[in-house]
Biopython code that builds the backbone (N, CA, C, O; Angstrom):
import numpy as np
from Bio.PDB.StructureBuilder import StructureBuilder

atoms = [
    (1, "UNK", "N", (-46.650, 39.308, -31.934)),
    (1, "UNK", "CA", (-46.523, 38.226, -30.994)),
    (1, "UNK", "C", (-45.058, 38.117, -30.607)),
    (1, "UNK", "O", (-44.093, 37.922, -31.345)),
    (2, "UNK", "N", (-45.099, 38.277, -29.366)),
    (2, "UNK", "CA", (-43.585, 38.223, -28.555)),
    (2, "UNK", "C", (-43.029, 36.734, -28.614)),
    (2, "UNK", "O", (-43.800, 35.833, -28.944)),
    (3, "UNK", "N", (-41.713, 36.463, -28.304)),
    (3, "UNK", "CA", (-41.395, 35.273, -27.954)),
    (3, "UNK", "C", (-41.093, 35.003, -26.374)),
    (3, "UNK", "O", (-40.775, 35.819, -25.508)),
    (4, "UNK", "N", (-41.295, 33.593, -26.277)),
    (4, "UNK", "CA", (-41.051, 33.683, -25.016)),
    (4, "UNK", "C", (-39.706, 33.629, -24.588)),
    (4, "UNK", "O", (-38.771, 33.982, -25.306)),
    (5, "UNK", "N", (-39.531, 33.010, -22.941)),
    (5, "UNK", "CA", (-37.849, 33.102, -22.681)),
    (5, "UNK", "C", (-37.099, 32.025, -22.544)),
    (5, "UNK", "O", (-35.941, 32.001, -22.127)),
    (6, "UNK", "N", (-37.992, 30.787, -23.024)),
    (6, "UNK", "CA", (-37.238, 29.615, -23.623)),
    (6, "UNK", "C", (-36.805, 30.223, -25.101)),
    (6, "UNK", "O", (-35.664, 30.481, -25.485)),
    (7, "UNK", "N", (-38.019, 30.370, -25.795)),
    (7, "UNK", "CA", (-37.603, 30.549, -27.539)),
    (7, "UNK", "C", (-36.732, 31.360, -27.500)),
    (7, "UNK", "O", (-35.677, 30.875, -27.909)),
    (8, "UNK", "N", (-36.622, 32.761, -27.092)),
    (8, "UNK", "CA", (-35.710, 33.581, -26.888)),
    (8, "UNK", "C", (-34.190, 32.927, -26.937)),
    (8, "UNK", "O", (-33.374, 33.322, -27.771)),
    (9, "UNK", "N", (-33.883, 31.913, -25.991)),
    (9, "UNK", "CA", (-33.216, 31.374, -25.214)),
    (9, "UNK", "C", (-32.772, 30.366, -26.761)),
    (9, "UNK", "O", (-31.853, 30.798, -27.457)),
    (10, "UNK", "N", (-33.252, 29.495, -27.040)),
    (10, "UNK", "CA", (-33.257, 28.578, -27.835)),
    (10, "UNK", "C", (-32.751, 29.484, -29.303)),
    (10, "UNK", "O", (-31.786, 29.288, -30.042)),
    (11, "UNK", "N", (-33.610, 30.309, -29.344)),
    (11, "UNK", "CA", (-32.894, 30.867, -30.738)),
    (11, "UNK", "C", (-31.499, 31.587, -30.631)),
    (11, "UNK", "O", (-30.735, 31.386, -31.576)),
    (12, "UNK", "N", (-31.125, 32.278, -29.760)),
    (12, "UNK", "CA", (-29.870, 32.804, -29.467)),
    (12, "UNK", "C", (-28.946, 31.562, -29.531)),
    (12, "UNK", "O", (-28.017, 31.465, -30.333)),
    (13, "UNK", "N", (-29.194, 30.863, -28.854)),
    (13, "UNK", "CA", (-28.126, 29.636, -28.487)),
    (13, "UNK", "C", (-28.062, 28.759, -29.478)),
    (13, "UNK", "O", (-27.030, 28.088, -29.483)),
    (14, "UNK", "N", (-29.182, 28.451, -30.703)),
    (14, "UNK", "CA", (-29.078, 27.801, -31.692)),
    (14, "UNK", "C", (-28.203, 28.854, -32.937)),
    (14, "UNK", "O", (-27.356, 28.306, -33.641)),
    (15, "UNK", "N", (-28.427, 30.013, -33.075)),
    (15, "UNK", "CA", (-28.126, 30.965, -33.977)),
    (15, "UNK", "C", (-26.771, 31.975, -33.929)),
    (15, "UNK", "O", (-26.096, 32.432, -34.851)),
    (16, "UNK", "N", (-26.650, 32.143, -32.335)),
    (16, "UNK", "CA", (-25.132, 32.843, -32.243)),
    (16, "UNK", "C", (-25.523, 34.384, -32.167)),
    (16, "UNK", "O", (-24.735, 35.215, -31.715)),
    (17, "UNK", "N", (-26.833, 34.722, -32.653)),
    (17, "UNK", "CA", (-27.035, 36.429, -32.148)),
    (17, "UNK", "C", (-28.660, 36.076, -31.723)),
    (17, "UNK", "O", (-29.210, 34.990, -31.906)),
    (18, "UNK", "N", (-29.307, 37.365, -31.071)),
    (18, "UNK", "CA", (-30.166, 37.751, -30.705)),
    (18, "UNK", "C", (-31.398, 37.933, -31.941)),
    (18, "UNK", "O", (-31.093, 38.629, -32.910)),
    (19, "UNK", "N", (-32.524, 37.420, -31.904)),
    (19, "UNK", "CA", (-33.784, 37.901, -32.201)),
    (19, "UNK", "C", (-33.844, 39.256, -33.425)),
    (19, "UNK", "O", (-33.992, 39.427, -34.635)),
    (20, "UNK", "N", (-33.615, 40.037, -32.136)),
    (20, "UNK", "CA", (-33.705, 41.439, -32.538)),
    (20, "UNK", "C", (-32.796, 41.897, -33.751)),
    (20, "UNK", "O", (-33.176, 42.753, -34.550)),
    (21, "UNK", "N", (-31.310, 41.134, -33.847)),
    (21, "UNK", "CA", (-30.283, 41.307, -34.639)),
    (21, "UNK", "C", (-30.828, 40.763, -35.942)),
    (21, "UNK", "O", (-30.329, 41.095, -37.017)),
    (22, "UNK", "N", (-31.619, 40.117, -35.871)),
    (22, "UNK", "CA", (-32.168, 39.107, -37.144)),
    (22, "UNK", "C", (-33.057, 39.641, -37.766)),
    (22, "UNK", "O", (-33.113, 39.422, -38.976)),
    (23, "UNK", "N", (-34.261, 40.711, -36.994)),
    (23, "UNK", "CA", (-34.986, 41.552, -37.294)),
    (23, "UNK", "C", (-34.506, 42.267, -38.570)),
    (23, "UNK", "O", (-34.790, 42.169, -39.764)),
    (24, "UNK", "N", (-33.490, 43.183, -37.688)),
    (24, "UNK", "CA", (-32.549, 44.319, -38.088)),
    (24, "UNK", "C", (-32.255, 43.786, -39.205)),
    (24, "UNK", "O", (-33.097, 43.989, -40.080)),
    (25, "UNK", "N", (-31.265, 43.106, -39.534)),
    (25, "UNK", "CA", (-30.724, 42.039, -40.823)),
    (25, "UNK", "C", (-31.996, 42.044, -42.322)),
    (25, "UNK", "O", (-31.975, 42.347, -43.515)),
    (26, "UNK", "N", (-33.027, 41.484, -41.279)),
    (26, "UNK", "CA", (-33.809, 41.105, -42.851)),
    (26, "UNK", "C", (-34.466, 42.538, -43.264)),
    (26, "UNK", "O", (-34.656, 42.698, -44.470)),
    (27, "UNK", "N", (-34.791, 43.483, -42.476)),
    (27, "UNK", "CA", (-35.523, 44.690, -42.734)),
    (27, "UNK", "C", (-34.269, 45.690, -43.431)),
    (27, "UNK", "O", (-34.555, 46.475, -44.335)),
    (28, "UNK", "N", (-33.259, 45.600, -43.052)),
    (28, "UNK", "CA", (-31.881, 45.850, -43.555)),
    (28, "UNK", "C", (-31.938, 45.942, -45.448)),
    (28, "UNK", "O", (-31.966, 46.764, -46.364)),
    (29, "UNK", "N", (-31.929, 44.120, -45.121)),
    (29, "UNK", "CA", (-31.666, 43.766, -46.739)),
    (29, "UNK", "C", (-32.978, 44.428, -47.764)),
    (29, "UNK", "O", (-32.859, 44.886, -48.900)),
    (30, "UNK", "N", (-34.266, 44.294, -46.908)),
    (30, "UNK", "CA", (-35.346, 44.457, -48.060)),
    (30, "UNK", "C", (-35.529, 46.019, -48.282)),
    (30, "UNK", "O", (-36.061, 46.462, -49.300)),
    (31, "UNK", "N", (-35.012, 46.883, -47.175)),
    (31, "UNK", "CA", (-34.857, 48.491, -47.535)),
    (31, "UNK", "C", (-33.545, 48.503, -48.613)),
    (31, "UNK", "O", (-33.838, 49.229, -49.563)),
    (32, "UNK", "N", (-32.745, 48.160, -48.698)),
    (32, "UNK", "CA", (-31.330, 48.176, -49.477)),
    (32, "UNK", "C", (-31.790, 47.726, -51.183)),
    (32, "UNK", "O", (-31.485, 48.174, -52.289)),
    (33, "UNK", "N", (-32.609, 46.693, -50.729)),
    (33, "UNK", "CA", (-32.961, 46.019, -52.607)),
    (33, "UNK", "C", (-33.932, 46.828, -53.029)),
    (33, "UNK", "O", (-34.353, 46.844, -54.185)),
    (34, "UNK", "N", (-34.437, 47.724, -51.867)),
    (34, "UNK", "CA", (-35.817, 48.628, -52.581)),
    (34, "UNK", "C", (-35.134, 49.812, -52.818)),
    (34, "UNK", "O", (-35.487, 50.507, -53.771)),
    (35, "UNK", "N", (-34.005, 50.235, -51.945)),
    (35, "UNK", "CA", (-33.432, 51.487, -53.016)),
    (35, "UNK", "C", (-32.522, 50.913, -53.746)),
    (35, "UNK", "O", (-31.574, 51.696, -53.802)),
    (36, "UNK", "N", (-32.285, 49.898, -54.380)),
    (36, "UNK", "CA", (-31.596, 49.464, -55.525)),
    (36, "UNK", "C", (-32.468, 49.566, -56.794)),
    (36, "UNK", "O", (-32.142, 50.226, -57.781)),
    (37, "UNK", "N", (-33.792, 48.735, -56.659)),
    (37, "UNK", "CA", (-34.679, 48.916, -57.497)),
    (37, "UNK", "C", (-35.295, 50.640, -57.618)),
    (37, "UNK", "O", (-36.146, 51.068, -58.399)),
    (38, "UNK", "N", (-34.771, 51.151, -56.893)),
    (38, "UNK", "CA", (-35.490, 52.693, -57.490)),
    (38, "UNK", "C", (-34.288, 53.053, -57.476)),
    (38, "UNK", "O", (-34.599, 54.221, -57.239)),
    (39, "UNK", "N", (-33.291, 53.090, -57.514)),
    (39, "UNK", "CA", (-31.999, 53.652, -58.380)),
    (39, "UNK", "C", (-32.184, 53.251, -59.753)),
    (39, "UNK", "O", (-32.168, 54.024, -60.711)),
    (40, "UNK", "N", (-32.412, 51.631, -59.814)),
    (40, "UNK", "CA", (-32.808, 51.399, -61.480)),
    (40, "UNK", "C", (-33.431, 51.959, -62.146)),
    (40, "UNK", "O", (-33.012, 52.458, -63.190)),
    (41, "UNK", "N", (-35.043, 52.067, -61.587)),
    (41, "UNK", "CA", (-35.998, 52.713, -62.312)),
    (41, "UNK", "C", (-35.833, 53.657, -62.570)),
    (41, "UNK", "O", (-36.312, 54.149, -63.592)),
    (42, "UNK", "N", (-34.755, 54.570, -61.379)),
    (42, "UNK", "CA", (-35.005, 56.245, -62.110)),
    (42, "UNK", "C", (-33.555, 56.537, -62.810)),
    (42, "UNK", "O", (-33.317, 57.724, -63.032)),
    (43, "UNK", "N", (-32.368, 55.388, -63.253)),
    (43, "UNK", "CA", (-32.016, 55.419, -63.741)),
    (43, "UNK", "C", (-32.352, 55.381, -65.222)),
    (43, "UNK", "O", (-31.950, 56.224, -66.024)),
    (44, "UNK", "N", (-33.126, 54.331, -65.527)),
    (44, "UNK", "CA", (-33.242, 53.830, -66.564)),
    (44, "UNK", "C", (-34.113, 54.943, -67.595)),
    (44, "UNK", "O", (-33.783, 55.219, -68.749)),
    (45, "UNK", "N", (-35.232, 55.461, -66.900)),
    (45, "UNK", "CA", (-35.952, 56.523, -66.882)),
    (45, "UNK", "C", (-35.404, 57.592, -67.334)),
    (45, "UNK", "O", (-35.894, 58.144, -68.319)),
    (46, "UNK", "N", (-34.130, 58.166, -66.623)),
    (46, "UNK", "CA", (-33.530, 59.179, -66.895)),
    (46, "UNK", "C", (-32.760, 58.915, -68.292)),
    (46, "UNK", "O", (-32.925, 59.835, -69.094)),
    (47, "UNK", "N", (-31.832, 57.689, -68.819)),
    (47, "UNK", "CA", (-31.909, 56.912, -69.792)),
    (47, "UNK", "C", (-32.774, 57.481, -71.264)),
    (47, "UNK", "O", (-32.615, 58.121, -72.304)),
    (48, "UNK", "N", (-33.604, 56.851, -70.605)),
    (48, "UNK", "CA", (-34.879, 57.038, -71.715)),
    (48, "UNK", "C", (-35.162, 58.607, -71.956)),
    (48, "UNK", "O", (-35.366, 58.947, -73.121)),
    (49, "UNK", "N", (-35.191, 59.577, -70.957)),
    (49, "UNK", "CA", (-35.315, 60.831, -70.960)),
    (49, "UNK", "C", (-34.429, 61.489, -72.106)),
    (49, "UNK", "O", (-34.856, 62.301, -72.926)),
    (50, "UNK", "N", (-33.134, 61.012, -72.031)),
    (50, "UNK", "CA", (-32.244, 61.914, -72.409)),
    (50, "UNK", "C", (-31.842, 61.391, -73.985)),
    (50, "UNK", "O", (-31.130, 61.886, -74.859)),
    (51, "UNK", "N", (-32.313, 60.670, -73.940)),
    (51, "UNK", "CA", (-32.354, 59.601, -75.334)),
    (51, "UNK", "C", (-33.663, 60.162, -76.431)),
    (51, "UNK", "O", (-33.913, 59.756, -77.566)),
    (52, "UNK", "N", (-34.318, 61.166, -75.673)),
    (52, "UNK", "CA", (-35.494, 61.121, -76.186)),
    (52, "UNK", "C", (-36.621, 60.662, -76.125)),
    (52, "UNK", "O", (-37.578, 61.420, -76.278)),
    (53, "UNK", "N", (-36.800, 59.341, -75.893)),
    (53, "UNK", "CA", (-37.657, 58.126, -75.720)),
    (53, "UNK", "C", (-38.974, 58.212, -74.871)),
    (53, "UNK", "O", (-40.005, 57.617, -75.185)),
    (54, "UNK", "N", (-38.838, 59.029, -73.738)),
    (54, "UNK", "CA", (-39.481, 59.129, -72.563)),
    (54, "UNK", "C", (-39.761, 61.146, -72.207)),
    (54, "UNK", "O", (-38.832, 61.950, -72.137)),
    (55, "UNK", "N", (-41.133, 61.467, -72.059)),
    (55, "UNK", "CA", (-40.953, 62.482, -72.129)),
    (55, "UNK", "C", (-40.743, 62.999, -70.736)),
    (55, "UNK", "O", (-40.615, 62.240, -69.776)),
    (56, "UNK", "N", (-40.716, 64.024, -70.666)),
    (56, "UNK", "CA", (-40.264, 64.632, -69.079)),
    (56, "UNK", "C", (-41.142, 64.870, -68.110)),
    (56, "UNK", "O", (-40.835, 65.494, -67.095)),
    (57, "UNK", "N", (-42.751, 64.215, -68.420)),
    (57, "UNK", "CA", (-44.156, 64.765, -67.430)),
    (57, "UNK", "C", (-43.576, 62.974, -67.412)),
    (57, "UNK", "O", (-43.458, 62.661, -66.227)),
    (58, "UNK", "N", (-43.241, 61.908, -68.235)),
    (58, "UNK", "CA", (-43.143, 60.403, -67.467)),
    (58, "UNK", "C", (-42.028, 60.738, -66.481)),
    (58, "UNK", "O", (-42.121, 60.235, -65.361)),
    (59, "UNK", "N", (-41.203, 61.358, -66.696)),
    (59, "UNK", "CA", (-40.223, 60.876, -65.482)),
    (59, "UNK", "C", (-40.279, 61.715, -64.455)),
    (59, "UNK", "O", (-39.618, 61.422, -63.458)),
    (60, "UNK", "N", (-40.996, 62.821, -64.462)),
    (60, "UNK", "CA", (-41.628, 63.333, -63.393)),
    (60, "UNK", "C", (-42.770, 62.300, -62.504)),
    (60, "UNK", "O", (-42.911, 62.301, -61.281)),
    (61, "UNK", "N", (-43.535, 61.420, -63.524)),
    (61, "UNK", "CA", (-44.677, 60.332, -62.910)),
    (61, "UNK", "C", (-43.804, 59.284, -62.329)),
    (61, "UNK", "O", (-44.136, 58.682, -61.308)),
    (62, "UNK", "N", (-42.527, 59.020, -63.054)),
    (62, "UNK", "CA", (-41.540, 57.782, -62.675)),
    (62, "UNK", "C", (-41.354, 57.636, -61.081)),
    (62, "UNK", "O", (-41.581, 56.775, -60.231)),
    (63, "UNK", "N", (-40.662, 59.322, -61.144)),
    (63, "UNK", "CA", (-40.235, 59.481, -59.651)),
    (63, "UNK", "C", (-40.954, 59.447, -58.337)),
    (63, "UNK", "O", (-40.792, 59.179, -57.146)),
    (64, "UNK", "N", (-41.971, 59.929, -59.344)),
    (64, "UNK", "CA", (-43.485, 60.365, -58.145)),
    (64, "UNK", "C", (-43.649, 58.901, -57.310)),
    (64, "UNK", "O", (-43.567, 58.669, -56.104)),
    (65, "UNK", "N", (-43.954, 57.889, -58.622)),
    (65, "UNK", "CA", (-44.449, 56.426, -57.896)),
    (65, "UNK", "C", (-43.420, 55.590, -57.168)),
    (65, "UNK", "O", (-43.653, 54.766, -56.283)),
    (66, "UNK", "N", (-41.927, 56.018, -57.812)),
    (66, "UNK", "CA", (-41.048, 55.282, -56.987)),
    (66, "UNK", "C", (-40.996, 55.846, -55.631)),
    (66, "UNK", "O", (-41.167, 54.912, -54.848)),
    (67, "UNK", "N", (-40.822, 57.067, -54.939)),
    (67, "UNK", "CA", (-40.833, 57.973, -54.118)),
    (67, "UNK", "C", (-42.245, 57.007, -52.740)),
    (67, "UNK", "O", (-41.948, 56.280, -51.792)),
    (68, "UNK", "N", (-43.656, 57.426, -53.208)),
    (68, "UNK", "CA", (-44.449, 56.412, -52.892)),
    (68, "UNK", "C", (-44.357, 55.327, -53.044)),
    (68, "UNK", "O", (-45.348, 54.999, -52.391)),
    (69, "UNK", "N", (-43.860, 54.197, -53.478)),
    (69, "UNK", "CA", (-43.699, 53.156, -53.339)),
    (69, "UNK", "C", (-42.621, 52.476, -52.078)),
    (69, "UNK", "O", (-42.521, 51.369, -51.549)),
    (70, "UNK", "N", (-41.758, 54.072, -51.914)),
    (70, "UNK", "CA", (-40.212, 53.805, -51.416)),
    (70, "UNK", "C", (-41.350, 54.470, -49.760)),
    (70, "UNK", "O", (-41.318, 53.804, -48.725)),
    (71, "UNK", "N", (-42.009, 55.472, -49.827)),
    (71, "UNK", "CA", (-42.061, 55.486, -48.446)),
    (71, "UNK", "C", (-43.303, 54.715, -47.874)),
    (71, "UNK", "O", (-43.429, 54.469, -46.674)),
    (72, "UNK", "N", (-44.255, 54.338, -48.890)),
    (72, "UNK", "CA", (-44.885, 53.092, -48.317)),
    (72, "UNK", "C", (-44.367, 51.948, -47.459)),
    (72, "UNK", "O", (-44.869, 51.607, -46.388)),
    (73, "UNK", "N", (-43.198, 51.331, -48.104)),
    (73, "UNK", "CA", (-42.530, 50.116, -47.971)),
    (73, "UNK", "C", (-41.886, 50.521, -46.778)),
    (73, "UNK", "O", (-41.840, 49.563, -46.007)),
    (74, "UNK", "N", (-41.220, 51.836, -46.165)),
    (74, "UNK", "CA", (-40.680, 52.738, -45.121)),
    (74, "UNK", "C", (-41.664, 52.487, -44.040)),
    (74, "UNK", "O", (-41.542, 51.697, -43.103)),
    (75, "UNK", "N", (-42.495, 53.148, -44.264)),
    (75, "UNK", "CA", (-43.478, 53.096, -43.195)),
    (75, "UNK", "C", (-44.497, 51.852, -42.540)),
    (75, "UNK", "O", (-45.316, 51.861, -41.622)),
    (76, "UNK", "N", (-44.136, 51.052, -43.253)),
    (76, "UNK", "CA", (-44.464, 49.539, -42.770)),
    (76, "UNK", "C", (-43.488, 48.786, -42.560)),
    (76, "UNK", "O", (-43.809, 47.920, -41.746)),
    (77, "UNK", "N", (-42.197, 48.669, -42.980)),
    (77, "UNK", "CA", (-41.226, 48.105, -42.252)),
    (77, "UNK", "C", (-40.704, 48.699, -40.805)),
    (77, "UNK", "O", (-40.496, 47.995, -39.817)),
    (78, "UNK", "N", (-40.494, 50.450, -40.880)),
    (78, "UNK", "CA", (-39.808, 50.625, -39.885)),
    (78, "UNK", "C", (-40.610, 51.227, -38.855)),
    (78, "UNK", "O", (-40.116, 51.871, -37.929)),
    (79, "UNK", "N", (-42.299, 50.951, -39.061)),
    (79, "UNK", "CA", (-42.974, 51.251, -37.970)),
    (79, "UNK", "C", (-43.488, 49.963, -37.058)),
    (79, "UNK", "O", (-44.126, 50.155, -36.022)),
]
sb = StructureBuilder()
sb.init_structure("model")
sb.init_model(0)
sb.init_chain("A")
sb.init_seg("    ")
for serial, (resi, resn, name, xyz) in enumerate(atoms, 1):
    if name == "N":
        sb.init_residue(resn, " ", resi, " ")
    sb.init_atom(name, np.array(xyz, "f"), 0.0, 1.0, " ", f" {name:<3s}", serial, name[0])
structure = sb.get_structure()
Protein backbone atom coordinates (compact mmCIF):
# COMPACT_ATOMS: atom_id res chain seq x y z
CA UNK A 1 0.00 0.00 0.00
CA UNK A 2 1.36 3.29 -1.39
CA UNK A 3 1.08 6.55 0.37
CA UNK A 4 -0.58 9.24 -0.78
CA UNK A 5 0.68 12.93 -1.69
CA UNK A 6 -0.56 14.58 1.34
CA UNK A 7 1.03 11.67 3.65
CA UNK A 8 3.97 11.72 1.51
CA UNK A 9 3.98 15.41 2.03
CA UNK A 10 3.22 15.33 5.79
CA UNK A 11 5.80 12.77 6.57
CA UNK A 12 8.73 14.47 4.84
CA UNK A 13 7.87 17.77 6.38
CA UNK A 14 7.19 16.29 9.83
CA UNK A 15 10.49 14.01 9.68
CA UNK A 16 13.22 15.98 7.63
CA UNK A 17 13.84 12.96 4.98
CA UNK A 18 11.79 11.06 2.57
CA UNK A 19 9.69 7.79 3.06
CA UNK A 20 11.90 5.85 1.06
CA UNK A 21 15.08 6.96 3.26
CA UNK A 22 13.26 5.45 6.26
CA UNK A 23 12.63 2.28 4.39
CA UNK A 24 16.30 2.01 3.59
CA UNK A 25 17.27 2.83 7.39
CA UNK A 26 15.12 0.15 9.05
CA UNK A 27 15.88 -2.73 6.41
CA UNK A 28 19.53 -1.41 6.84
CA UNK A 29 19.57 -1.99 10.61
CA UNK A 30 17.68 -5.49 10.61
CA UNK A 31 20.19 -6.93 7.71
CA UNK A 32 23.29 -5.56 9.91
CA UNK A 33 21.89 -7.28 13.41
CA UNK A 34 21.26 -10.46 11.29
CA UNK A 35 24.83 -10.61 10.15
CA UNK A 36 25.88 -9.79 13.62
CA UNK A 37 23.94 -12.63 14.99
CA UNK A 38 25.51 -15.08 12.45
CA UNK A 39 28.96 -13.79 13.04
CA UNK A 40 28.11 -14.91 16.69
CA UNK A 41 26.78 -18.13 16.00
CA UNK A 42 29.48 -19.17 13.74
CA UNK A 43 31.78 -17.71 15.96
CA UNK A 44 30.91 -19.29 18.92
CA UNK A 45 30.55 -22.61 17.02
CA UNK A 46 33.89 -22.39 15.71
CA UNK A 47 34.77 -21.81 19.59
CA UNK A 48 33.28 -24.89 20.51
CA UNK A 49 34.89 -26.68 17.45
CA UNK A 50 38.29 -26.05 18.32
CA UNK A 51 37.86 -26.58 21.99
CA UNK A 52 36.69 -29.88 21.18
CA UNK A 53 33.20 -29.50 22.41
CA UNK A 54 31.36 -29.43 19.11
CA UNK A 55 32.05 -31.85 16.42
CA UNK A 56 32.77 -30.78 12.85
CA UNK A 57 29.40 -32.46 10.93
CA UNK A 58 27.65 -29.60 13.90
CA UNK A 59 29.42 -26.82 12.54
CA UNK A 60 29.09 -27.82 9.18
CA UNK A 61 24.92 -28.00 10.27
CA UNK A 62 25.71 -24.53 12.20
CA UNK A 63 26.63 -22.84 9.03
CA UNK A 64 24.22 -24.56 6.83
CA UNK A 65 21.14 -23.04 9.01
CA UNK A 66 22.70 -19.73 9.57
CA UNK A 67 23.45 -19.35 5.72
CA UNK A 68 19.44 -20.22 5.24
CA UNK A 69 18.27 -18.33 7.77
CA UNK A 70 20.59 -15.31 6.44
CA UNK A 71 19.18 -15.70 2.84
CA UNK A 72 15.66 -16.25 3.84
CA UNK A 73 15.57 -13.00 5.84
CA UNK A 74 17.50 -11.53 2.29
CA UNK A 75 14.97 -12.45 0.19
CA UNK A 76 12.04 -11.04 1.99
CA UNK A 77 13.45 -7.91 3.00
CA UNK A 78 15.15 -6.94 -0.18
CA UNK A 79 12.52 -8.25 -2.50
Amino acid sequence: MSMTEAQTAAFQNASGFSPQSSSTLWLSLVLVLALLWCAWVMWTAYRGWAAGSVRFGALGGSAARVLLVLLVLMFFTLS
